[in-house]
PAKOL-499368 format. One line per field, with one value per residue (C-alpha): residue number from 1; residue in three letters; x, y, z. Coordinates in steps of 0.5 Angstrom, whole numbers, always signed. Last residue first. Layout:
% residues N
seq c(NUM;...)
type c(ALA;...)
c1 c(X;...)
c2 c(Y;...)
c3 c(Z;...)
This chain:
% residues 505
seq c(505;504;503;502;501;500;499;498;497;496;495;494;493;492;491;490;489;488;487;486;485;484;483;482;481;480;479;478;477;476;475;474;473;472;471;470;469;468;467;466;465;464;463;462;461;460;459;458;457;456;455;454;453;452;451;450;449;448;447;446;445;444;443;442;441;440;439;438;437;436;435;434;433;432;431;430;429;428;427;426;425;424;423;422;421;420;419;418;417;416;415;414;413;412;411;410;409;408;407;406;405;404;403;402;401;400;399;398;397;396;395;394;393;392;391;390;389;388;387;386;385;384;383;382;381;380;379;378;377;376;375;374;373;372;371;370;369;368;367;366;365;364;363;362;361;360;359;358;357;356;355;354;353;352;351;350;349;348;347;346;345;344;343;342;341;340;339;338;337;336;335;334;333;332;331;330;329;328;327;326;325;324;323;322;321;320;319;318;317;316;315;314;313;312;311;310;309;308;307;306;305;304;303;302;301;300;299;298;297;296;295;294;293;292;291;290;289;288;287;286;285;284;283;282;281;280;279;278;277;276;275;274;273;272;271;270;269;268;267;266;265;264;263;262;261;260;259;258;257;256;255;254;253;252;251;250;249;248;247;246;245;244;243;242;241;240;239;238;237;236;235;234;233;232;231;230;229;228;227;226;225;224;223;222;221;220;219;218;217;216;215;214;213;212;211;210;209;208;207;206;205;204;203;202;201;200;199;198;197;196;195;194;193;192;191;190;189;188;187;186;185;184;183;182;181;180;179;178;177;176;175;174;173;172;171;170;169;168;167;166;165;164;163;162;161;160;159;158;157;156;155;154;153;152;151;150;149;148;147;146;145;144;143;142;141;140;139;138;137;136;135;134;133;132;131;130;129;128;127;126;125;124;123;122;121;120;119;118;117;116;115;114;113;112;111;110;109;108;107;106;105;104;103;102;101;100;99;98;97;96;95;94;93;92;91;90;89;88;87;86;85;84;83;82;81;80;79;78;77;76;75;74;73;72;71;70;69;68;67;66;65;64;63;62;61;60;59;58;57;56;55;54;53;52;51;50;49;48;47;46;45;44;43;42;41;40;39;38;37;36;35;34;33;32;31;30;29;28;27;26;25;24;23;22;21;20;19;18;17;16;15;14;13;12;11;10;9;8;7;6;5;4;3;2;1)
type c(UNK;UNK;UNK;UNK;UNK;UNK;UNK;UNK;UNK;UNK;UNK;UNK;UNK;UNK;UNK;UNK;UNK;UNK;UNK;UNK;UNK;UNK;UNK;UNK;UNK;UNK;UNK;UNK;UNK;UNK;UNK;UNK;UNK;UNK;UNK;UNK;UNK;UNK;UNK;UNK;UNK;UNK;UNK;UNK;UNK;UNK;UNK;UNK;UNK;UNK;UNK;UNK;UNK;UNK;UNK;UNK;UNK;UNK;UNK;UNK;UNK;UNK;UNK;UNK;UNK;UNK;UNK;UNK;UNK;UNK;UNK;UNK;UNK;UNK;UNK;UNK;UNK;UNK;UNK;UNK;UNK;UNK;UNK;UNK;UNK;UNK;UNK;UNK;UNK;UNK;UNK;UNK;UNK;UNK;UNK;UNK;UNK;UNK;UNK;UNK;UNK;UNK;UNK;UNK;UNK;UNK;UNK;UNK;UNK;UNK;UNK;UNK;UNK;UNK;UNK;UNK;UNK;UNK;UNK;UNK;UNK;UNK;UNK;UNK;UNK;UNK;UNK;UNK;UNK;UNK;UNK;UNK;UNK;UNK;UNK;UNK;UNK;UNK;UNK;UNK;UNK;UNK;UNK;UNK;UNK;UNK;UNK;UNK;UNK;UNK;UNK;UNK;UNK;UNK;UNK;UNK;UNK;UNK;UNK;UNK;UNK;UNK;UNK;UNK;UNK;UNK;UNK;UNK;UNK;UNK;UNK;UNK;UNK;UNK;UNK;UNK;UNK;UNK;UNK;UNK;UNK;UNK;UNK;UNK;UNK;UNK;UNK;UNK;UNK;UNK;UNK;UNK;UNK;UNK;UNK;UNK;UNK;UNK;UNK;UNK;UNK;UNK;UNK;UNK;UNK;UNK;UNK;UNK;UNK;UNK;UNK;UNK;UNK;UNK;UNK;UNK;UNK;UNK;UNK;UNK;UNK;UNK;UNK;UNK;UNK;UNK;UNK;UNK;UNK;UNK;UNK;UNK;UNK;UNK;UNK;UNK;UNK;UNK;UNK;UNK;UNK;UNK;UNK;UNK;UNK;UNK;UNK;UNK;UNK;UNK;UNK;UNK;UNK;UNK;UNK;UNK;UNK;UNK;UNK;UNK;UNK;UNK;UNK;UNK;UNK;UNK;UNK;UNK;UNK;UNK;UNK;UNK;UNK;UNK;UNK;UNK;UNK;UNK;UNK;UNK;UNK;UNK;UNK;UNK;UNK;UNK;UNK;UNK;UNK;UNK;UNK;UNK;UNK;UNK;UNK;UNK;UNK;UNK;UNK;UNK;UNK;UNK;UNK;UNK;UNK;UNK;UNK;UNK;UNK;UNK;UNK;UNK;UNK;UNK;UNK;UNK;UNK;UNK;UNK;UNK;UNK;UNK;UNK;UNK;UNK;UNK;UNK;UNK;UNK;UNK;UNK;UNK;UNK;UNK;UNK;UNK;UNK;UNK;UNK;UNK;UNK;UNK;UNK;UNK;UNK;UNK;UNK;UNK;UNK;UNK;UNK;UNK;UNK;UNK;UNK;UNK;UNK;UNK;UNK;UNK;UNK;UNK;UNK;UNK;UNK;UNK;UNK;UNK;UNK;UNK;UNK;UNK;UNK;UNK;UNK;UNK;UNK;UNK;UNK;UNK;UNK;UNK;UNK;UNK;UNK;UNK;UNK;UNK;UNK;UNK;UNK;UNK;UNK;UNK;UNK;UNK;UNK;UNK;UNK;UNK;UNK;UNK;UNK;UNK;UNK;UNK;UNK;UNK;UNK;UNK;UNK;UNK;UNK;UNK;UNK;UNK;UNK;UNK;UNK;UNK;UNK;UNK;UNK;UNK;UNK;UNK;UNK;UNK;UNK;UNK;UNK;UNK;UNK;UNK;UNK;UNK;UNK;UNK;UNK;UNK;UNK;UNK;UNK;UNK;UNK;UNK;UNK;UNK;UNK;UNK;UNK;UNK;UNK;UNK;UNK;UNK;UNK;UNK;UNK;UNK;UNK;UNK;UNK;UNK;UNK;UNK;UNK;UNK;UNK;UNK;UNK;UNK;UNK;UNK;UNK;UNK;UNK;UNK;UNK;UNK;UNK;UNK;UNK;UNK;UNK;UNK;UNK;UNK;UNK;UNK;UNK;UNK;UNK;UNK;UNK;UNK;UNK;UNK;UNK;UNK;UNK;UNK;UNK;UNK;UNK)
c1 c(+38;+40;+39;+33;+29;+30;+23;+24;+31;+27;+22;+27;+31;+25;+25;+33;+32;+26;+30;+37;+33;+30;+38;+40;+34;+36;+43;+42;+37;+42;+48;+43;+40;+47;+50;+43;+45;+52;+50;+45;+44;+36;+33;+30;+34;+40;+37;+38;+46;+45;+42;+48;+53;+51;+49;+55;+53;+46;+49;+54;+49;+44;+51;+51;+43;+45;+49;+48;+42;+47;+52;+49;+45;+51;+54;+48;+48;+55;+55;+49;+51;+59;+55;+50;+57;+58;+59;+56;+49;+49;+51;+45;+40;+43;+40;+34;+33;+36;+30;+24;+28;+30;+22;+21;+27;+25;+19;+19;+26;+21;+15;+19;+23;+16;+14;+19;+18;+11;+13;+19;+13;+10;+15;+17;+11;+9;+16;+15;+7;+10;+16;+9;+6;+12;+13;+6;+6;+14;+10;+8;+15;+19;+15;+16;+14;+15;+16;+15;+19;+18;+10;+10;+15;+13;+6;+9;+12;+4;+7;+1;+3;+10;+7;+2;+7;+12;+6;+4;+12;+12;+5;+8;+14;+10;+7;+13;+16;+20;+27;+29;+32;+32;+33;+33;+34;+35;+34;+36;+32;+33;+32;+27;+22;+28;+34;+39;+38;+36;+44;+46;+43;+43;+52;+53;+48;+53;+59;+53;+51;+58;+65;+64;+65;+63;+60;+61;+55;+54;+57;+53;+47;+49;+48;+54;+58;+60;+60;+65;+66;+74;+76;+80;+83;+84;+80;+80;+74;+73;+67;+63;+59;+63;+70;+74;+81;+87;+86;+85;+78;+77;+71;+68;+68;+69;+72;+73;+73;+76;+72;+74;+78;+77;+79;+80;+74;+74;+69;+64;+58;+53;+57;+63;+58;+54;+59;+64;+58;+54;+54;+51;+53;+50;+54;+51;+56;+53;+45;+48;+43;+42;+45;+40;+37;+41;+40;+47;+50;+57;+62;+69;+73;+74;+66;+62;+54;+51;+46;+43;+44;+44;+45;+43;+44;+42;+43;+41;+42;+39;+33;+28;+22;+17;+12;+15;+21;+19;+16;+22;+26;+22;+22;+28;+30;+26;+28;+35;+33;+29;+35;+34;+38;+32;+28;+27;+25;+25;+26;+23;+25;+23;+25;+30;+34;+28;+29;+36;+34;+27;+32;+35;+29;+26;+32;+29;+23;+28;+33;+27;+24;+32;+33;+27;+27;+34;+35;+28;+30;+36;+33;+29;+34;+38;+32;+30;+38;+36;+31;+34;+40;+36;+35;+43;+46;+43;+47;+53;+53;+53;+59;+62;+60;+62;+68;+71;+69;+73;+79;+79;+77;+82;+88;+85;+83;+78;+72;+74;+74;+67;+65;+66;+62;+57;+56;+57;+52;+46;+48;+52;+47;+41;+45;+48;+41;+38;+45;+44;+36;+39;+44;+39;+34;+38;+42;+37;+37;+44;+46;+42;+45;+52;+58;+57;+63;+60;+53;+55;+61;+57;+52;+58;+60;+55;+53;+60;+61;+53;+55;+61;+58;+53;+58;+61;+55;+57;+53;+49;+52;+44;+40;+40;+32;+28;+24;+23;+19;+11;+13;+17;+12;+6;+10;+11;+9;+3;+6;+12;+5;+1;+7;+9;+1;+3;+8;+5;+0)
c2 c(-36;-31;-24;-27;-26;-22;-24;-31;-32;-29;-34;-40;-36;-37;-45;-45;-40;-44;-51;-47;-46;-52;-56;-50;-51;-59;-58;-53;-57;-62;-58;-55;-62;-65;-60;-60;-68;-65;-61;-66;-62;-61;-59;-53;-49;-53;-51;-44;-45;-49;-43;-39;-44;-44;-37;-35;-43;-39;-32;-36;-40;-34;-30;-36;-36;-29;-28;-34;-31;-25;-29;-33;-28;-24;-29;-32;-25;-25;-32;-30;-23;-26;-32;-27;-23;-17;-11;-4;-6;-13;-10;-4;-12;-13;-6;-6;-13;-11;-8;-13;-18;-16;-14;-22;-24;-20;-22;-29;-29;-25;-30;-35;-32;-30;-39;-40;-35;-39;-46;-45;-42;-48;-53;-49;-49;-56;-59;-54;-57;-64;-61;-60;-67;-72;-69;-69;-76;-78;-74;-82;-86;-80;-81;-75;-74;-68;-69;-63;-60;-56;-56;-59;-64;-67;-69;-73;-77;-80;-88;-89;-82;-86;-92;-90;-85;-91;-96;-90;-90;-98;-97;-92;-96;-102;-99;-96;-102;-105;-106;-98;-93;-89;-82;-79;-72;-69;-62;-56;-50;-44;-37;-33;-32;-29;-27;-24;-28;-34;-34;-32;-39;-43;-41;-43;-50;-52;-56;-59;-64;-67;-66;-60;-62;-55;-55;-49;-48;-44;-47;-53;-50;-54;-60;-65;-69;-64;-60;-62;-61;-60;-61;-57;-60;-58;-51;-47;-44;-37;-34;-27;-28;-35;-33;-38;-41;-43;-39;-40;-43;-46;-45;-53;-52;-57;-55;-59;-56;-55;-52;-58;-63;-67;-73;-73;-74;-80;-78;-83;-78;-80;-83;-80;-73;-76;-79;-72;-68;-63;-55;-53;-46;-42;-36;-30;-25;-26;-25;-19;-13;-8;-6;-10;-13;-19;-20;-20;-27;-24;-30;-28;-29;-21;-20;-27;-25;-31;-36;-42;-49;-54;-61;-69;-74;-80;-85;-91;-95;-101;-102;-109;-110;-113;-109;-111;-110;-103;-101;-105;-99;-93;-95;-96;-90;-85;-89;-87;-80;-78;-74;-68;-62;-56;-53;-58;-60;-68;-71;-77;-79;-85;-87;-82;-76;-73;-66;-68;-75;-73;-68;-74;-77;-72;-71;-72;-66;-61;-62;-62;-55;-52;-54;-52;-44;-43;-45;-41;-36;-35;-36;-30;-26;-27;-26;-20;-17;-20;-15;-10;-10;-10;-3;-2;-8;-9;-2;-4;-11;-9;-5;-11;-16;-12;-11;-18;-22;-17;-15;-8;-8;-14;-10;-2;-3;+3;-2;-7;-2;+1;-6;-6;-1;-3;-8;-5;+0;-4;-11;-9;-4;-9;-15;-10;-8;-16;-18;-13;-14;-22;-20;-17;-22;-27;-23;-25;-32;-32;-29;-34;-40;-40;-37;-32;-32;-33;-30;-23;-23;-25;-20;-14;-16;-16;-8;-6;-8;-5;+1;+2;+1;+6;+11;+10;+11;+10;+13;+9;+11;+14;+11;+15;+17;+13;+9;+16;+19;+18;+19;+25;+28;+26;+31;+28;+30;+26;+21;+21;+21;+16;+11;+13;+11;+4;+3;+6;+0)
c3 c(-62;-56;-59;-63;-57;-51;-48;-50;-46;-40;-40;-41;-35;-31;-31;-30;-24;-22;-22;-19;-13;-12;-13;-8;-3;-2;-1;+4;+7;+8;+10;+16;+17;+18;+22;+26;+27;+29;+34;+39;+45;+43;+49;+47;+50;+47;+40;+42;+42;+36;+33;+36;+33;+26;+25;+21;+17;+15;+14;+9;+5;+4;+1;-4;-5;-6;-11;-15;-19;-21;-23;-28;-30;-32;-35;-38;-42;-44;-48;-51;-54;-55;-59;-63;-65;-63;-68;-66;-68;-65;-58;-60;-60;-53;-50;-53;-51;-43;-41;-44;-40;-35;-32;-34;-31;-24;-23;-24;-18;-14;-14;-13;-7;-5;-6;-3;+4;+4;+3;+9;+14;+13;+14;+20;+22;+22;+25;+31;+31;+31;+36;+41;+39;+39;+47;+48;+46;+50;+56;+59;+57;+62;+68;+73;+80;+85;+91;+97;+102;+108;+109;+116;+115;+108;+105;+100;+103;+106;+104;+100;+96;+95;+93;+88;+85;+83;+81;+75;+74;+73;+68;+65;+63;+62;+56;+53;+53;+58;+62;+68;+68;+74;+76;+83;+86;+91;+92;+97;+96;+91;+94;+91;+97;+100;+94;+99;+105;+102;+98;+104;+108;+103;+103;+110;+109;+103;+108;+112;+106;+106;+103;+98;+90;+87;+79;+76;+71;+65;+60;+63;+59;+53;+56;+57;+53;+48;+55;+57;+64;+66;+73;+78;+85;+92;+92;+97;+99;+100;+103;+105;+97;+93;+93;+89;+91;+86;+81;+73;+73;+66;+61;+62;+71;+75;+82;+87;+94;+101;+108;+111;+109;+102;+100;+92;+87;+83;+76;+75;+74;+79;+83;+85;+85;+91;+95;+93;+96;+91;+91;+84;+83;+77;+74;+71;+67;+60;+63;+68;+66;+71;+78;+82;+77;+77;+85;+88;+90;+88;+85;+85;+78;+77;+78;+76;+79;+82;+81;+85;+86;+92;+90;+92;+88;+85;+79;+77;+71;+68;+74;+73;+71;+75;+78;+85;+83;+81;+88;+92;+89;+89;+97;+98;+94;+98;+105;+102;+100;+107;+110;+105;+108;+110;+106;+101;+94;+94;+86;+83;+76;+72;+65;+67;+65;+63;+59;+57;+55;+51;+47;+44;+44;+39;+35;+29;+31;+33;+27;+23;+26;+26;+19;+16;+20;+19;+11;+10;+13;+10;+3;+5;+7;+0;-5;-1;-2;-9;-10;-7;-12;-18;-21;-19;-20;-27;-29;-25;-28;-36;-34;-31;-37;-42;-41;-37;-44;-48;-43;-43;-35;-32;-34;-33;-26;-25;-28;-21;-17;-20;-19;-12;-10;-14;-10;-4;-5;-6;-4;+2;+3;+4;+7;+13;+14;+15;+18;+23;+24;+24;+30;+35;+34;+36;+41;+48;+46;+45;+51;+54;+51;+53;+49;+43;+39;+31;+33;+36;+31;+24;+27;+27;+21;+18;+22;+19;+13;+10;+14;+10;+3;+5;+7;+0;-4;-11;-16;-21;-28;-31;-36;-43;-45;-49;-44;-41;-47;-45;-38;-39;-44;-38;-33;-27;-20;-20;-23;-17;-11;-15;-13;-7;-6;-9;-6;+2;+0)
């Protein structure tokens, strides 16, 4: 719509002579928009940079959109001014220049890039969005298990939240146990443990427990510290830890700690050893993550107590955790988790100690469908909106032959008249084409690739750690789009060969 009435505003404006006469009169040399240039470098550069060094899923969240906006910008005035910019270069270098295949396809060029670099910026943010939105959606939905065992560490999980240290954990597994020899099935693997975790404020190596609004936006500096036993953290992870006296700590962290101490509020722990935690092998989140190896459950109270002093009602609770996988299909496992839950409301642990804990129950194999639904959904969008942005990107690369076509006749048929060969004509016409439809799937194949680790980074919230089946969805339907759109680049080439007519026989 404001097209359109910025259109009926430029023909009121001119004069009917000039309209009548305007496909007569000789096409102006494009300027070249230094300043345009420069800001299209910069703010691509800058998206390349925010989505290539981002660390932890937060920030890339939070930056997702304001890297795509700088893409988007940096896209539009690289291809408007950049181009033209370049080709200018190129034209000022007399060697490569008054060469007879390099003449006429530069100057050709910066006339085309002039009428058509914004609709080849289109073509280029489309494509990239359709490249992002398939490979994120079916990535999510072909990785749905592998995100079923990050959200739900065990076919069954029970956890204690507390107020106070969980002294009921061993007559928890007992119970859970007993339960699930009674139904028949028998436990694979075993795991539980009990943690305490809050966030703090990374200052110069030192963790602050100061609430994140406090003083601004800390969403790149937060830190969350997870306090675990040895006993605990021994078998859990399989990792031997050493003896450790009071007050000393194992720290294991995947981005490295450099000091031989670490302050946590008023306290400073010395530490015994320094562990690294992958996170090739790990959530993604666990970039975040320090995790520290105390003695006993006695060694966290001092901590409970200034962290709930400060976040009050927010402050995190002590939190044990047991996650159980066990034999049988889908069905069975249900039904043994069903039993699970009967048990532990029959033997009244659920209501607690005057209503300082809790339990909560979760049955991996019963949120399986809700799972399969809600990543079906994503899948169903994606597809969706992918279909949408191509049938634009089809539309646009239609339009832009016809509207060429008719455009270049005139000016293929006066290379003719001057002395070119039909063959040299036909020659440089696909060139040009050649390298003005390439453009932008090439530049939309690099802005997806530069996005690669922020997407994974987001992936991650979503529960998909799996890098390298998004790596290969990503490949994949970047190899899928590319034959779709050389397709419809050879489909409206024939349209555009038919407008300019004898010059291409």
């Amino acid at each position: 719509m404001l097209t359109f009435i910025y259109n009926l505003f430029q023909i009121q404006l001119a004069k009917p002579v000039e309209l009548l006469h305007g496909s007569s009169q000789g096409e102006r040399e494009p300027k070249t928009k230094k300043l345009m240039a420069i800001v299209g470098i910069v703010t691509l550069a800058a998206g390349y940079y925010m989505a290539i060094t981002v660390d932890n899923p937060v920030t890339a969240v939070l930056l997702f959109f304001v890297a795509v906006i700088l893409v988007i910008i940096g896209t539009y005035f690289i291809f408007m001014a950049g181009s033209i910019a370049v080709l200018k270069f190129l034209r000022k270098r007399k060697s490569y220049y008054y060469k007879k295949k390099h003449f006429v396809a530069v100057s050709g060029l910066i006339y085309r890039m002039k009428q058509n670099a914004a609709g080849l910026a289109s073509i280029c943010i489309l494509s990239t969005m359709v490249l992002v939105v398939i490979s994120s959606t079916v990535s999510m939905y072909a990785g749905l298990d592998d995100e079923l065992a990050t959200r739900y560490q065990g076919d069954i999980g029970v956890s204690i939240i507390s107020e106070n240290p969980i002294t009921e954990g061993d007559t928890l597994r007992e119970l859970v146990n007993r339960t699930i020899q009674q139904e028949n099935r028998s436990i694979k693997e075993e795991q539980g443990m009990m943690t305490l975790t809050f966030s703090c404020i990374s200052e110069d190596g030192n963790l602050v427990i100061r609430k994140h609004d406090d003083e601004g936006d800390y969403s790149s500096d937060i830190i969350m510290l997870r306090m675990i036993t040895r006993e605990d953290y021994e078998e859990a992870y399989n990792v031997r830890v050493p003896e450790l006296s009071d007050h000393e700590v194992v720290l294991v962290t995947s981005d490295g700690y450099d000091k031989d101490t670490i302050t946590v509020g008023d306290y400073t722990y010395p530490i015994l050893q320094k562990q690294h935690f992958s996170s090739e092998n790990g959530h993604w989140m666990d970039n975040q993550v320090y995790y520290m190896v105390v003695n006993s459950v006695e060694d966290m109270a001092p901590l409970y107590e200034a962290q709930k002093e400060i976040y009050g009602k927010n402050a995190s609770s002590y939190y044990y955790s047991l996650y159980i996988d066990i034999d049988g299909n889908k069905e069975e496992k249900i039904a043994c988790g069903n039993a699970v839950s009967a048990a532990i409301g029959a033997s009244g642990m659920e209501e607690g100690h005057d209503g300082k804990y809790y339990i909560m129950i979760e049955n991996r194999a019963e949120n399986e469908d809700s799972f399969r639904q809600m990543y079906g959904g994503f899948l169903f969008l994606g597809i969706f909106l992918g279909i949408l942005f191509l049938m634009i990107t089809v539309l646009i690369i239609f339009y832009k032959q016809i509207s060429e076509g008719y455009e270049d006749k005139e000016r293929f048929a006066i290379m003719e008249k001057v002395g070119m060969s039909n063959a040299e004509v036909k020659k440089t016409i696909s060139a040009q084409i050649r390298m003005v439809f390439l453009l932008p799937i090439v530049t939309a194949a690099l802005h997806v690739l530069a996005a690669f680790p922020m997407i994974r980074m987001i992936l991650a919230v979503m529960n998909l750690n799996n890098g390298r089946l998004f790596a290969y969805c990503l490949l994949g339907t970047i190899a899928v789009f590319t034959v779709i759109y050389l397709l419809v680049y050879k489909m409206t080439s024939r349209t555009y060969y038919r407008i300019v007519g004898h010059q291409i026989r």
